[in-house]
C-alpha positions, 0 to 999 in steps of 0.5 A, spaced: 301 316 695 300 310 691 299 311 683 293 311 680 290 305 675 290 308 669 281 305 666 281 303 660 277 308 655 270 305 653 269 305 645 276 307 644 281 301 641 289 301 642 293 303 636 296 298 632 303 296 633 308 300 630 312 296 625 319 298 623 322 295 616 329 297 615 334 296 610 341 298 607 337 304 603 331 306 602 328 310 597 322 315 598 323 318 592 320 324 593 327 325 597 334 323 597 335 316 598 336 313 605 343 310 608 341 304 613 334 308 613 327 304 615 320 305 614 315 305 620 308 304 620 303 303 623 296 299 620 296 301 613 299 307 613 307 309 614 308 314 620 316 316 619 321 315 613 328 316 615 334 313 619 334 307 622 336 309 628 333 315 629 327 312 628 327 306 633 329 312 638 323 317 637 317 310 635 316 304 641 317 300 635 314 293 637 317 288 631 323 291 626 323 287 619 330 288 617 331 286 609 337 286 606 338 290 599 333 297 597 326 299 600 322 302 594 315 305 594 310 300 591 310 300 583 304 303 580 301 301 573 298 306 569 294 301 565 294 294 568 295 287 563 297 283 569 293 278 574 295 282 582 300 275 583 303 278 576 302 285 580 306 282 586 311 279 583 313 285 580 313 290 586 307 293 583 302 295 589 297 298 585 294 298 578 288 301 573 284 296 571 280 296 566 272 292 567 268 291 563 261 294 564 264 293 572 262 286 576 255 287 577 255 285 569 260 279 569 267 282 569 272 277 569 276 281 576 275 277 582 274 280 589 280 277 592 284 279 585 282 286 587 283 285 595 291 285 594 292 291 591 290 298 591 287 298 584 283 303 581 277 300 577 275 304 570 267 302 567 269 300 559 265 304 554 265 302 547 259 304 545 259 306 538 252 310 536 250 316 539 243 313 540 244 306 544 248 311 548 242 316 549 237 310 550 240 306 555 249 306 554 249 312 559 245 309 564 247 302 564 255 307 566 252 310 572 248 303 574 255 299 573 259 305 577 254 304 583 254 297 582 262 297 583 265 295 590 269 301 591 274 301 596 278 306 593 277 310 587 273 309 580 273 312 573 271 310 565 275 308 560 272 311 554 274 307 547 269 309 543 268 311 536 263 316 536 265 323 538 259 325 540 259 320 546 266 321 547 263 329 550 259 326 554 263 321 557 268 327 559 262 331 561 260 326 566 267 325 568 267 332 571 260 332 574 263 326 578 268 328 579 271 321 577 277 318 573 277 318 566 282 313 562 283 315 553 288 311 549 292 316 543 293 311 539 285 310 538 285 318 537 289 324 537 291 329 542 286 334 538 281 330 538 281 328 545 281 336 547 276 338 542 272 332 547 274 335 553 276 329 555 283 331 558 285 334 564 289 333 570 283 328 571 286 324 565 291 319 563 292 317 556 295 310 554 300 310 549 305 306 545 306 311 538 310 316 537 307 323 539 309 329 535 312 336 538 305 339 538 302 332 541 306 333 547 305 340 548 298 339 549 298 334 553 303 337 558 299 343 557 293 340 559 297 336 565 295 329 563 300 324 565 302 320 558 302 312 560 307 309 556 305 302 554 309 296 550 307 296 543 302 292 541 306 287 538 312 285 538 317 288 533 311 294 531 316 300 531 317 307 532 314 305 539 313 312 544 318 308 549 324 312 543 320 318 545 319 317 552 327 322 553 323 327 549 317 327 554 321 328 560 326 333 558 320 337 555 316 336 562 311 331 560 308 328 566 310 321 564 307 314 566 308 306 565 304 301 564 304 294 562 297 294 558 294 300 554 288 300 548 284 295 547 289 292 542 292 290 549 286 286 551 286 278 552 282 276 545 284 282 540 280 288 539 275 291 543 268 290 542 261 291 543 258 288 550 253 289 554 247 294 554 250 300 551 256 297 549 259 298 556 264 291 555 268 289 551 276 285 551 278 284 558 283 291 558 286 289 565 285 281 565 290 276 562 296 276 558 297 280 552 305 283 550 306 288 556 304 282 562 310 279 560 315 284 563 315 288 569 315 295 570 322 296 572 324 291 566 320 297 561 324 302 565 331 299 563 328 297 556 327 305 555 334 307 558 337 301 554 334 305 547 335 312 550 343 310 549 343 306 543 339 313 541 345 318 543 340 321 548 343 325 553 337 326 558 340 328 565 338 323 570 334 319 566 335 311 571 331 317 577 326 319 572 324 312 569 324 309 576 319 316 578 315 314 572 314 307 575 312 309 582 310 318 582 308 318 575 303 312 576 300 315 582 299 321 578 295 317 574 291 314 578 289 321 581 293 318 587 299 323 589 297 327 594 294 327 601 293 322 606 294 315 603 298 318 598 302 312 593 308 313 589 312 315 595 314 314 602 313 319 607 308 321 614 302 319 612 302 315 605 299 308 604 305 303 607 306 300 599 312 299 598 317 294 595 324 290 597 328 289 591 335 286 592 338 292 589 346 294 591 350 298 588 353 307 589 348 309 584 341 306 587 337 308 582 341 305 576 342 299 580 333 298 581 334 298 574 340 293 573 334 287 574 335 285 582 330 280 585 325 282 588 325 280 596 318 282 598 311 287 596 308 290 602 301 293 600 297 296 606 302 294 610 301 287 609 307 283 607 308 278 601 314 275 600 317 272 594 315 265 593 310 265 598 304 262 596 
């Protein structure tokens, strides 16, 4: 009998091919590291995680990517003072970006700049008077927000003085259902509770040191700490002394090349738009924290924690789980399908190659390797590459 023709199916597209990126180890950080393991993905998204050779028998692979060295989930950077080609250079694949009034009103973020990452962009609000934000400061929001390209998720980034604004903005977060970005080094940890501004939906930046009582209230809330650089070189005590405390206390914890408004290209924060929905360029240029990576603060905490005589029980797997896990968490974006911070069945293919070697993987992502490729949404950027 002869075989029958298989018709193709009308309205129905072939499924992407499936890539297989594989490297002496990988490293899903929500699991044990990988001997000889691989990543295969399919589009944007990762299918398996595990084995190379178990994996190129069970998937059709149709092109391996074999890299030397260490395949990491994409660094997430809880607070970004970095260009997405600084982002890239450092392994970072996703960032929260501060935009001033969003780009309807003329923020300095530029599509493409967005398009290379998995970016969750924060409207800043820095309005200082209760009756400007009442008269048109919480319109002019909620204009910026719907004006906002949004393929991935939105939040406020709440830098104002008064109190009373500050309740609203939580207010409206909840109602939302959006993101909210505070900085503790503007207020208290009390005070930002009072507000009703923390919560699992919040992530405080941070570059000072938190008292027993800070630290509880945070951990109490489930807020992520973001720790920053000072905003100054040589500015001490810098919360990265206490970064030990935090996590042997249970604090979720997270890293970030910026912070408030005092890491802003241009000084301190100021009034904008109508409202006050505007001000410094929170996520945009230089300032000390886009200077050195992420990775590059992890081992700067490690190197402080034994010059301190911390003895915090593995601090190099931590560190390296604020800087993916931790961001993530920050962003609201651990969880689920398409999940970032880590590798498994269903999250984002973001990931980054670093050549990393050594017995203790951890320890060696933190020892300064290179930087071998980005792969955001499953699209490679190699180092160098332009």
């Amino acid at each position: 009998m002869p075989a029958k023709r298989v018709r193709p199916t009308l309205g129905r597209r072939a499924p992407a091919p499936i890539v297989l990126h594989s490297a002496p180890l990988v490293l899903p950080v929500t699991g044990d590291p990988v001997r000889d393991g691989a990543v295969a993905v399919r589009g944007d998204r990762v299918l398996q995680v595990g084995a190379r050779d178990d994996l190129l028998t069970y998937f059709p692979v149709t092109e391996e990517r074999r890299w030397p060295g260490m395949i990491v989930p994409g660094l997430v950077d809880a607070a970004a003072a970095t260009s997405a080609a600084e982002a890239l250079a450092g392994g970072v694949t996703a960032r929260a970006c501060v935009t001033p009034g969003g780009p309807a009103r003329g923020a300095p973020a530029e599509a493409a700049d967005h398009a290379a990452l998995t970016d969750v962009s924060y409207v800043e609000v820095t309005c200082e008077d209760e009756d400007v934000w009442e008269a048109r400061g919480r319109d002019a929001v909620i204009t910026a927000m719907r004006e906002m390209e949004r393929p991935h998720a939105v939040g406020i980034a709440a830098r104002t003085p008064d109190p009373v604004v500050l309740e609203d903005i939580a207010v409206l977060a909840r109602t939302f259902g959006l993101r909210l970005l505070v900085d503790l080094g503007a207020r208290s940890a009390v005070a930002l509770d009072e507000a009703g501004a923390l919560g699992p939906h919040c992530h405080a930046t941070c570059a000072r040191p938190l008292d027993p009582g800070e630290r509880k209230l945070l951990r109490l809330r489930e807020t992520v700490v973001a720790v920053g650089a000072p905003a100054r070189p040589g500015d001490a005590p810098a919360l990265e002394d206490d970064v030990p405390a935090l996590l042997d206390e249970g604090n979720l914890v997270a890293l970030c090349t910026g912070g408030g408004p005092e890491h802003a290209k241009g000084g301190p924060e100021r009034g904008g738009g109508p409202g006050g929905t505007g001000g410094g360029p929170g996520a945009a240029g230089g300032g000390p924290g886009a200077v050195n990576g992420l990775l590059e603060q992890a081992r700067r905490i490690r190197e402080r924690a034994r010059a301190l005589g911390s003895r915090t029980r593995g601090l190099d797997r931590r560190l390296v789980e604020a800087a993916t896990l931790g961001g993530a968490r920050a962003l609201g974006m651990h969880r689920g399908a398409g999940r970032i911070g880590c590798l498994g069945p269903g999250s984002r293919a973001d990931f980054a190659v670093f050549d990393a070697r050594g017995r203790y993987p951890y320890s060696a992502l933190l020892a300064g390797p290179d930087r071998l490729a980005t792969v955001v949404g499953g699209r490679v950027h190699r180092a160098g590459a332009t």
